[in-house]
C-alpha positions, -999 to 999 in steps of 0.1 A, spaced: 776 -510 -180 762 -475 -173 743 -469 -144 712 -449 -156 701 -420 -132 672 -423 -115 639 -406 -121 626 -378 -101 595 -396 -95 615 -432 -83 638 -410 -64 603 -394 -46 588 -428 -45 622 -442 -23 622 -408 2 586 -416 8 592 -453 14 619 -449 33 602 -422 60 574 -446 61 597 -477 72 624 -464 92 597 -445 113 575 -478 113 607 -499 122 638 -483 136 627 -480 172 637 -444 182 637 -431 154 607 -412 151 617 -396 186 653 -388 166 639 -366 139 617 -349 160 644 -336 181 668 -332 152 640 -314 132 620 -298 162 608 -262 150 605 -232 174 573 -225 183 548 -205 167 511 -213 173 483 -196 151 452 -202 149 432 -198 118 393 -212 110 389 -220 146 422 -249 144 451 -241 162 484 -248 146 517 -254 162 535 -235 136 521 -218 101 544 -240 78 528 -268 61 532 -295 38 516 -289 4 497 -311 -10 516 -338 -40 541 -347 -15 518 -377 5 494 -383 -21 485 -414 -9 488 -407 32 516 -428 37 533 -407 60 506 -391 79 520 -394 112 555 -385 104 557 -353 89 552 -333 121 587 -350 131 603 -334 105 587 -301 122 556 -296 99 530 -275 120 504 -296 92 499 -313 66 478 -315 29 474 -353 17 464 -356 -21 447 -347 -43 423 -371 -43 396 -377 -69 366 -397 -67 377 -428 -91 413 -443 -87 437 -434 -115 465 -442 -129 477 -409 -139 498 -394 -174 524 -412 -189 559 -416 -173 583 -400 -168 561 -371 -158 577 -354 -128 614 -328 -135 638 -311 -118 656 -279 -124 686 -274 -98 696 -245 -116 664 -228 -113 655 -247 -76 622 -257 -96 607 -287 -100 579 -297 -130 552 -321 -133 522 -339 -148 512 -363 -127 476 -361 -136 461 -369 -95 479 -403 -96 459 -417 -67 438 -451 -56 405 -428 -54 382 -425 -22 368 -459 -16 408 -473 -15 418 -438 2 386 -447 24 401 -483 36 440 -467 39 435 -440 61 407 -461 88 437 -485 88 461 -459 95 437 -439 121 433 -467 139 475 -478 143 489 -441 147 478 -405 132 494 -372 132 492 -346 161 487 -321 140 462 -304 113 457 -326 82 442 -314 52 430 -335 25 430 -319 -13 402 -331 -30 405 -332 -69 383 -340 -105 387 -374 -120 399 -374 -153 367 -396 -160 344 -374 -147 333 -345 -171 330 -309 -163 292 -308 -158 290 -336 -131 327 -318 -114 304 -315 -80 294 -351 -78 331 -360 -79 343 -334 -55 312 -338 -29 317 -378 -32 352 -376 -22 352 -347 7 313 -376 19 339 -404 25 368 -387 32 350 -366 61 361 -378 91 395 -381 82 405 -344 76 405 -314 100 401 -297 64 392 -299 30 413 -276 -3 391 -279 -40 417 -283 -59 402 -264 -96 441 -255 -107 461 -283 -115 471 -278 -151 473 -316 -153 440 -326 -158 422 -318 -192 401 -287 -187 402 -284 -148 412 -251 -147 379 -242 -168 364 -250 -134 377 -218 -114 351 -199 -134 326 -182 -112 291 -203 -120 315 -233 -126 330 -226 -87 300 -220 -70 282 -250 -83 315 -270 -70 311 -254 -38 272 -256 -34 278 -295 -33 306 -295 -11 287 -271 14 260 -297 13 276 -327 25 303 -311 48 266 -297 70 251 -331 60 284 -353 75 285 -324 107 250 -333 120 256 -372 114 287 -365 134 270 -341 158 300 -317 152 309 -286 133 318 -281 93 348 -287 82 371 -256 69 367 -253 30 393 -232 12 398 -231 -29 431 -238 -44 436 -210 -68 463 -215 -101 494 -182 -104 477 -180 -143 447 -167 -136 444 -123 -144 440 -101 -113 407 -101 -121 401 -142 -125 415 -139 -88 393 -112 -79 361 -130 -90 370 -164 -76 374 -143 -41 343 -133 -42 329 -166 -51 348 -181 -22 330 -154 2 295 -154 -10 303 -194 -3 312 -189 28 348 -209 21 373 -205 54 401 -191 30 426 -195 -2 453 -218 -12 476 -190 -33 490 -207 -57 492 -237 -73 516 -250 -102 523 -222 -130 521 -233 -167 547 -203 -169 586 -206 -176 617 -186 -164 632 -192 -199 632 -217 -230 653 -247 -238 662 -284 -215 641 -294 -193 619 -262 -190 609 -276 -225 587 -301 -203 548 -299 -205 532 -294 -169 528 -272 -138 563 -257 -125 570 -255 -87 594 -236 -67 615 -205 -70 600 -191 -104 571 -194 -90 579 -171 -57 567 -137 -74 535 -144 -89 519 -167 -59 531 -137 -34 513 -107 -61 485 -129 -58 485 -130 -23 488 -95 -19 462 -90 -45 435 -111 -25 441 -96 8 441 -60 -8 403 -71 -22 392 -91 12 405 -66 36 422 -96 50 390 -114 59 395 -145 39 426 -163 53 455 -172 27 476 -202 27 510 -185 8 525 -216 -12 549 -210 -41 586 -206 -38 590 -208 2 624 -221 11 636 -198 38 626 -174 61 633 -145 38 603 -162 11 581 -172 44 582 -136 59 574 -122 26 544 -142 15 531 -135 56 536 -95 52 515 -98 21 485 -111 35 490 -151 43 482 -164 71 498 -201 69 523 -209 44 531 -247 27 561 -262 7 572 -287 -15 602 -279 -38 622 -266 -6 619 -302 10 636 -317 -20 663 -291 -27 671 -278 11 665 -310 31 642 -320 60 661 -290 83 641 -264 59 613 -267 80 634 -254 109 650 -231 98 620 -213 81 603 -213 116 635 -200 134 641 -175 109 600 -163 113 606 -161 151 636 -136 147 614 -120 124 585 -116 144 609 -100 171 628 -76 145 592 -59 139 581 -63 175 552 -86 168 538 -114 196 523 -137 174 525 -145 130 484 -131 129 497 -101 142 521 -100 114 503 -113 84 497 -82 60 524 -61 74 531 -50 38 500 -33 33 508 -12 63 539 -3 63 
């Protein structure tokens, strides 16, 4: 009988599960991968949180927060958990999640699969309370498929109110091509309104806390024109959000035919270009005063050092883990040091937006 290949998605659903148990169980092993995986150091800070190094895990990887306390083993200077929406869901029909090795791209519709805030609520206070990470986590908040358009700020807000003390910062996730109509929600009035609410309880949850807001940044889709970006910057600003995810999934394809055929946002090397023009496009129009996170196609130091010249600040990944191994983490953050020392720079601020003036 023919053995049937496994799905993306079971074949992401085993590498989480086995991260979580082996560093749960295996005694020494959590001390193992953070040697084997250890990344050379490179501290930055940015909205007032230092970082042990700018590369981060983007957010789809740990939707749930299953591995919160192990990724920094794997040499992760933080971490994005999510999305999250407000009501749990099941998400699209399977299968729903692709892989291109040709193209180093992977695909998806996922739809914010997630248990929703009151079960995400229960998880993480379990998980605080046995072990959490070291390291910056970010949760990224999404819309419930449920929820319509009009009441978008009531899900975000509700989400980021019970989520609050477990995240050092909080990405609105308006992008995802997944969800019916989300993307309508990067619109300027559509934005602000999003962020009004968000504001709201973030300054509502600091003085119950007696402690500061929370960073706020906006998770922007490749899509959008130069001047969709432009206006969302502003938006962003005049809200006074900490700084820019740039970019999400792209609804875009390198060419026709197999799997590209497959409906839903594409990750990874295609996507390299456009999400480092964007990046360069926002810090052109901010005069670098809005922090970008650079995600989209980073899977060496090359593709790191070229999303940092054009204006980003921190960078994240996701394909890279699944086609270059846990060591990519490394060797991005090894390859940024000799960087950094090529172009006689002390630190990776020093560097960001080194494009613009060469």
């Amino acid at each position: 009988m023919a053995i049937l290949p496994l799905s993306s998605e079971k074949l992401h659903w085993i590498a989480m599960t086995q991260l979580r148990i082996r560093s749960s169980y295996i005694p020494g092993y959590r001390s193992l991968t953070r040697f084997a995986f250890k990344s050379a150091e490179l501290p930055t800070t940015n909205f007032g949180i230092n970082f042990e190094n700018p590369v981060g895990l983007a957010a789809g990887m740990d939707k749930k927060g299953e591995n919160i306390p192990n990724w920094e083993n794997l040499g992760f200077g933080w971490i994005e958990i999510g999305g999250i929406t407000l009501h749990g869901q099941g998400g699209n029909p399977k299968p729903r999640m692709f892989r291109s090795t040709k193209h180093r791209a992977l695909i998806n519709r996922m739809g914010f699969n997630n248990p929703g805030s009151e079960a995400m609520l229960e998880r993480l206070s379990k998980q605080k309370k046995k072990k959490w990470a070291t390291i910056p986590v970010g949760i990224n908040l999404g819309k419930s498929k449920i929820t319509p358009n009009e009441k978008a700020e009531e899900d975000y807000a509700g989400t980021m109110e019970l989520l609050w003390g477990f995240a050092d910062l909080f990405v609105v996730n308006v992008s995802s091509p997944n969800t019916p109509n989300l993307r309508e929600l990067q619109a300027g009035s559509e934005l602000d309104r999003i962020l009004v609410a968000c504001n709201k309880v973030n300054k509502k949850c600091a003085a119950a806390s007696n402690s500061e807001c929370k960073p706020i940044l906006v998770k922007i889709a490749p899509d959008l024109t130069n001047e969709q970006v432009i206006a969302i910057a502003d938006t962003a600003i005049e809200q006074g959000c900490s700084g820019i995810v740039a970019t999400n999934t792209t609804t875009s394809r390198p060419e026709k035919g197999g799997v590209m055929e497959q409906s839903g946002g594409l990750s990874g090397a295609p996507l390299r270009g456009r999400s480092t023009e964007v990046i360069h496009l926002l810090y052109s129009h901010t005069l670098g005063k809005l922090p970008i996170v650079g995600v989209g196609g980073v899977s060496d130091s090359e593709s790191a050092w070229e999303k940092i010249a054009a204006g980003a600040s921190l960078l994240q990944l996701y394909s890279s883990l699944v086609f270059e191994g846990p060591a990519v983490t490394k060797t991005i953050n090894k390859g940024l040091k000799k960087k950094l020392k090529e172009h006689g720079y002390e630190s990776i601020s020093e560097a960001v937006g080194h494009a613009h003036r060469s």
